[in-house]
C-alpha positions as CSV (number, residue, x, y, z in Angstrom):
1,X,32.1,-23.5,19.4
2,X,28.4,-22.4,18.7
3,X,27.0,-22.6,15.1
4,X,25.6,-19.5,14.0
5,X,22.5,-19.2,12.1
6,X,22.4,-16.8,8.3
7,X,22.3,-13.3,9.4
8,X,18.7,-11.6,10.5
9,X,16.8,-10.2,7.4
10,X,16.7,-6.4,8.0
11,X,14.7,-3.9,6.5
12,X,15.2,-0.3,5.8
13,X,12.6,2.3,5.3
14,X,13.9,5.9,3.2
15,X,10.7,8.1,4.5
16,X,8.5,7.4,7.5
17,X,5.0,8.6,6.8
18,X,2.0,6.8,6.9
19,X,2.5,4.1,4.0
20,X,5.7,3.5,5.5
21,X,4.0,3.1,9.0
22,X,1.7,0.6,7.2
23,X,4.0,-1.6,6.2
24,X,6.4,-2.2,8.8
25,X,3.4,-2.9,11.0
26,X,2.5,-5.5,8.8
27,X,5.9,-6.8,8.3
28,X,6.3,-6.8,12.3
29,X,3.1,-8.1,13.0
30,X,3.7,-11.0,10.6
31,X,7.0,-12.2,12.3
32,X,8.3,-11.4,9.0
33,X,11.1,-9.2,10.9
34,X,11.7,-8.4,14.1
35,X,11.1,-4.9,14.7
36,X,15.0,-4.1,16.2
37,X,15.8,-5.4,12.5
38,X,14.1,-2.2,11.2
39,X,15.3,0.7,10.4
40,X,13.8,4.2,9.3
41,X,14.9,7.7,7.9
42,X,13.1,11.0,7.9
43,X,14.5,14.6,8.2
44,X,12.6,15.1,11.1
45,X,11.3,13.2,14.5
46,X,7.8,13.8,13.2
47,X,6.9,10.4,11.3
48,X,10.0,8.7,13.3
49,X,8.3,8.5,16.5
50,X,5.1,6.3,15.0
51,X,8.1,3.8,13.9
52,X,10.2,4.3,17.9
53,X,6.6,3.4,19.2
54,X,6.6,0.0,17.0
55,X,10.0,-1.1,18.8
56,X,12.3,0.0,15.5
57,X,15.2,1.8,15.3
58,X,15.4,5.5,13.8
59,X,17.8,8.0,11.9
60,X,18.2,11.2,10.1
61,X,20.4,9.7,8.0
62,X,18.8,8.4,4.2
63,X,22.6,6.8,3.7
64,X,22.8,4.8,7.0
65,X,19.8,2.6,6.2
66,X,21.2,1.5,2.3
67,X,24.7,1.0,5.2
68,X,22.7,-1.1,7.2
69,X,19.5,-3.1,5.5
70,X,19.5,-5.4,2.3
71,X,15.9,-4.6,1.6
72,X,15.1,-1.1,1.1
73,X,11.7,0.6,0.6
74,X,11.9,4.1,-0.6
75,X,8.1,5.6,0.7
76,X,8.9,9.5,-0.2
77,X,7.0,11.9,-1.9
78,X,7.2,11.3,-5.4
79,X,8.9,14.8,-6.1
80,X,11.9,14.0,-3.6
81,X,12.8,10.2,-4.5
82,X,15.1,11.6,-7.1
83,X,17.3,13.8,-5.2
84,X,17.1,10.9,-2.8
85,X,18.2,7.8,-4.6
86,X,21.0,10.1,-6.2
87,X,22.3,10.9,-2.4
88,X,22.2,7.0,-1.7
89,X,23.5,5.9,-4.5
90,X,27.4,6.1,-4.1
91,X,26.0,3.2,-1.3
92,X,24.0,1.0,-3.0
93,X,25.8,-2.5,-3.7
94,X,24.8,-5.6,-5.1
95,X,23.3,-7.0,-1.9
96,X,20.6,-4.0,-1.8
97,X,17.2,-5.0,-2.5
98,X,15.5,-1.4,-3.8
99,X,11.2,-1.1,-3.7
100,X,9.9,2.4,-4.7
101,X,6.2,2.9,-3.5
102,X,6.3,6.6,-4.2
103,X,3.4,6.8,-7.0
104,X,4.4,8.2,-10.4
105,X,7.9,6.9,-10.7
106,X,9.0,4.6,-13.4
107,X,11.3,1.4,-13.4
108,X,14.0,3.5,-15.9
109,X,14.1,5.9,-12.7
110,X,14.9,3.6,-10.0
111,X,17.0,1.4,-12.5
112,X,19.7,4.1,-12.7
113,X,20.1,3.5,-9.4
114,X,20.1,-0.8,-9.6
115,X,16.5,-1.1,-8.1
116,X,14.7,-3.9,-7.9
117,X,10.9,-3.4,-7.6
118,X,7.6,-5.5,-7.8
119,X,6.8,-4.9,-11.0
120,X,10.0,-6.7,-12.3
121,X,12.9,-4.3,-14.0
122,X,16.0,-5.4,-15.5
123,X,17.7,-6.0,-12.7
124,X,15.6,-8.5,-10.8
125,X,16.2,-12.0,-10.6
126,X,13.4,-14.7,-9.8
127,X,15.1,-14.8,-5.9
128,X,14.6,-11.5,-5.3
129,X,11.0,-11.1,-6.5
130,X,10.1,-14.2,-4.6
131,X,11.6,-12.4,-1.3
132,X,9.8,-9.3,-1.7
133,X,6.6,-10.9,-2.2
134,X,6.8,-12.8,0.2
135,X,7.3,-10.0,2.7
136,X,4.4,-7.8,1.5
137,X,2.0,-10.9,1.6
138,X,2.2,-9.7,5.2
139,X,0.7,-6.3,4.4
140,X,-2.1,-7.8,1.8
141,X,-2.0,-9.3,-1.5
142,X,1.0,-8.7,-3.1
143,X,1.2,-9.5,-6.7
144,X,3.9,-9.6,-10.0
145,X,2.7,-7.2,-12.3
146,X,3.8,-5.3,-15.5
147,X,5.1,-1.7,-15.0
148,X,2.1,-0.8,-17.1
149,X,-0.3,-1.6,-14.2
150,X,1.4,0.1,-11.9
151,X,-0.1,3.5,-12.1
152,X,-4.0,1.6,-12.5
153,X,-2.9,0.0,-9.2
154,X,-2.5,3.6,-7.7
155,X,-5.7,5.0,-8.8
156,X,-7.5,1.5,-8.1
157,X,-6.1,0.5,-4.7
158,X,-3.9,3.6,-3.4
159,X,-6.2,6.4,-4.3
160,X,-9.3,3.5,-4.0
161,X,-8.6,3.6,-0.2
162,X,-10.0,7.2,-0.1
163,X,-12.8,6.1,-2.4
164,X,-14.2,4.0,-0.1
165,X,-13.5,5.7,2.8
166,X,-15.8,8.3,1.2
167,X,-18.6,5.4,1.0
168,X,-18.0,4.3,4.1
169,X,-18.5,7.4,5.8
170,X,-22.0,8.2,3.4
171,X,-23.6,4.8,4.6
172,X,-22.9,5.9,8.1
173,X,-24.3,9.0,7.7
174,X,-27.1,7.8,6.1
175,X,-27.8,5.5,9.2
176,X,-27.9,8.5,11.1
177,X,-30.0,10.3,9.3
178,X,-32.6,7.9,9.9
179,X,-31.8,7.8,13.3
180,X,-28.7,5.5,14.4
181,X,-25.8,7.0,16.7
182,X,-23.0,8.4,15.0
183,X,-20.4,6.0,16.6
184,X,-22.4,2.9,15.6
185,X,-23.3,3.3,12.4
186,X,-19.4,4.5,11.5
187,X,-18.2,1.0,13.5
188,X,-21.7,-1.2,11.3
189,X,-20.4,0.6,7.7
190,X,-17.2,-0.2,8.2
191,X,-17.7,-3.7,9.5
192,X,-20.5,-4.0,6.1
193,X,-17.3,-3.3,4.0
194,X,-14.7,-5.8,6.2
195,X,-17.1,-8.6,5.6
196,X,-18.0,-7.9,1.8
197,X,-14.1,-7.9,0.9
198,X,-13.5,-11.2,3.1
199,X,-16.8,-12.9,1.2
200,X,-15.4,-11.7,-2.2
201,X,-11.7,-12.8,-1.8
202,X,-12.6,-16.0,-0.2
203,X,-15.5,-17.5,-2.2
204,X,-14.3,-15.8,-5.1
205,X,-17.5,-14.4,-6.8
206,X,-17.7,-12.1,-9.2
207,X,-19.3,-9.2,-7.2
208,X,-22.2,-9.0,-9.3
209,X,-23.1,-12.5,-8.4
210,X,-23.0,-11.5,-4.6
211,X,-24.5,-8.4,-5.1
212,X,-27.3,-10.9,-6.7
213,X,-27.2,-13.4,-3.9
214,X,-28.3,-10.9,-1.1
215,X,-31.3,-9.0,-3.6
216,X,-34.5,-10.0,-2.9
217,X,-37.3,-9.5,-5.5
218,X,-39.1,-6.0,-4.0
219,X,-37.2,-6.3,-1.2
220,X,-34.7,-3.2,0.3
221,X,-31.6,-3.9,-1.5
222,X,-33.0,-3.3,-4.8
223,X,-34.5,-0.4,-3.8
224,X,-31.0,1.1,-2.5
225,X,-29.3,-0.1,-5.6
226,X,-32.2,2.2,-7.3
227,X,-31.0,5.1,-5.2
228,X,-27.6,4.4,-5.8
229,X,-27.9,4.3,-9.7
230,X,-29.8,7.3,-10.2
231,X,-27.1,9.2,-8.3
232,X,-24.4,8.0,-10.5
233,X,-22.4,5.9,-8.1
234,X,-21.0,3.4,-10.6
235,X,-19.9,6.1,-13.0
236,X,-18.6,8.6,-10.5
237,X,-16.6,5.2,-9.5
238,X,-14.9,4.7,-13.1
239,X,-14.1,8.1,-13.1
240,X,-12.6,8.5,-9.6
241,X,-10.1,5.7,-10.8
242,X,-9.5,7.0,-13.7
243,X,-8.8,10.3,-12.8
244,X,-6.1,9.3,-9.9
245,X,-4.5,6.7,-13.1
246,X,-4.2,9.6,-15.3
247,X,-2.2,12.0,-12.3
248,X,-0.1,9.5,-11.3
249,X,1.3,9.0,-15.3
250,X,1.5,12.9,-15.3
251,X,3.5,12.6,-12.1
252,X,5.8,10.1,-14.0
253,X,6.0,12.4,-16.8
254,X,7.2,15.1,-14.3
């Protein structure tokens, strides 16, 4: 008689937008689990097919996944997780794994309900933690934090992505207003910002010191740094971050 091996780690997804998306992508494309060991609800087909395209499997039922995953990653809108984790709760057991990335919901929330999150609650054991981390390594850095930072993280890294989507697209278009294709200068300022995160991550500097690696003495950066100071960049920067912060804890307020 054949041995068999510990069961297949699966992974359930309440909500099937874009962050959702995200994630099982990287999960997937990690080998962190097979893609026919996912599992995704939404109400509708419309954010189910993106997951049906990656190979996973799909229902309209928030109740089967908690029946059929150990990890669970609730990526609703903030508004609805409540309503949500009080349908699945009658289901949730020991065994469940629960990871809230809906912004502006606190650890007492989900704890009602015997989550377990990143930003540790009571009910999460070192195991656990470890397990979840190392899963979302696949989709980036993935770090222990208090709850306290959790709304900063949104309006640093969450909202950030917009942020610097919105620089991103200005260099390009400033490229092209001195005369460089649309399409290449999109594909350079993006590359430009690839490149800078990979040299700050991996030689960690502090990005003032790179910033003061690549300026020459009268040469074109300082000169664009100028620009970019007399505009208000750095400034408009702090706020930007701290304006998302300060939504997300009135969404948790809510």
């Amino acid at each position: 008689m054949a041995a068999t091996g510990p069961a297949p780690l699966r992974v359930g997804f309440v909500g099937a937008g874009r962050m959702a998306e995200a994630i099982a992508q990287g999960l997937i494309r990690a080998g962190k689990v097979e893609a026919q060991h996912v599992l995704a609800s939404a109400p509708t087909d419309r954010g189910l097919c993106h997951f049906q395209a990656l190979g996973c499997q799909t229902t309209h039922s928030n109740r089967e996944v908690l029946q059929s995953c150990s990890v669970i990653i609730f990526a609703t809108k903030p508004h609805v997780l409540p309503a949500v984790l009080a349908e699945v709760a009658p289901v949730v057991t020991a065994k469940h794994i629960l990871v809230s990335v809906a912004a502006g919901v606190s650890l007492s929330v989900l704890e009602e309900e015997g989550a377990i999150v990143m930003a540790r609650g009571r009910h999460a054991g070192s195991n656990e933690t470890k397990l979840l981390q190392n899963l979302l390594d696949a989709c980036g850095q993935c770090e222990e934090v208090p709850e306290a930072y959790i709304d900063i993280h949104t309006g640093l890294s969450s909202s950030g992505v917009a942020f610097v989507c919105t620089f991103s697209e200005a260099l390009a278009e400033g490229a092209i207003k001195m005369g460089m294709p649309s399409g290449l200068a999109h594909r350079i300022a993006a590359q430009t910002l690839l490149g800078t995160g990979k040299m700050l991550l991996q030689e960690g500097k502090h990005p003032a010191q790179l910033r003061t690696d690549v300026c020459t003495p009268g040469g074109t950066t300082i000169y664009g740094l100028h620009a970019l100071e007399q505009g208000g960049l750095r400034a408009a920067t702090m706020s930007a971050v701290e304006a998302a912060t300060c939504r997300a804890k009135e969404l948790c307020r809510k």
